[in-house]
N, C-alpha and C positions, 0 to 999 in steps of 0.2 A: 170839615165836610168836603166832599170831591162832587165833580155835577160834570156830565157831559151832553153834549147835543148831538141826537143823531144825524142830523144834517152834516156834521164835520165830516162824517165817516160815508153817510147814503144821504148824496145828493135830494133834495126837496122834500125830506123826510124833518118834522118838528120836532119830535121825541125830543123830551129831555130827560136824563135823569139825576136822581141827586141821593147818595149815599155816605154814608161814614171811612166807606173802606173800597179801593179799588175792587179786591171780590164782588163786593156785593155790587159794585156796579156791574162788573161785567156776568152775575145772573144775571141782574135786569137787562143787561142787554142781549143776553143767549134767549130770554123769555120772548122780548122784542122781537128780533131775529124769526125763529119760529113761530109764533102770529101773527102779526104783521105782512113781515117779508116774505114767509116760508120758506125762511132755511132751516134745517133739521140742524145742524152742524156749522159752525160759524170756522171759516175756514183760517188755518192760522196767520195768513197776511193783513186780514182783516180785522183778528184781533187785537192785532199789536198797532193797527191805526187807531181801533180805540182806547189802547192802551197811554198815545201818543196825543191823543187829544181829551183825554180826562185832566180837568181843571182845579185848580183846590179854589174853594170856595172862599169871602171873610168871612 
């Protein structure tokens, strides 16, 4: 399993999430992103912070 906090990437933010597969995390975070935040489009410097801060789980 992979997990990331969206705090690493948007300061003051708890989000966490936890998935089998980096894709499926970074839907959950494109969904995030868009309600939450309201970004339509997660820009590509940003994705690769959270690319960079997705964790493998035990």
């Amino acid at each position: 399993m992979k997990e990331l906090s969206c705090g690493a990437v948007v300061p003051n933010c708890d989000a966490k999430f936890t998935a089998a597969s980096e894709s499926e995390i970074m839907s959950q975070v494109a969904d995030h992103a868009r309600r939450v935040h309201g970004t339509d489009d997660v820009p590509p410097e940003v994705a690769e912070k959270v690319r960079l801060n997705i964790r493998e789980t035990a």
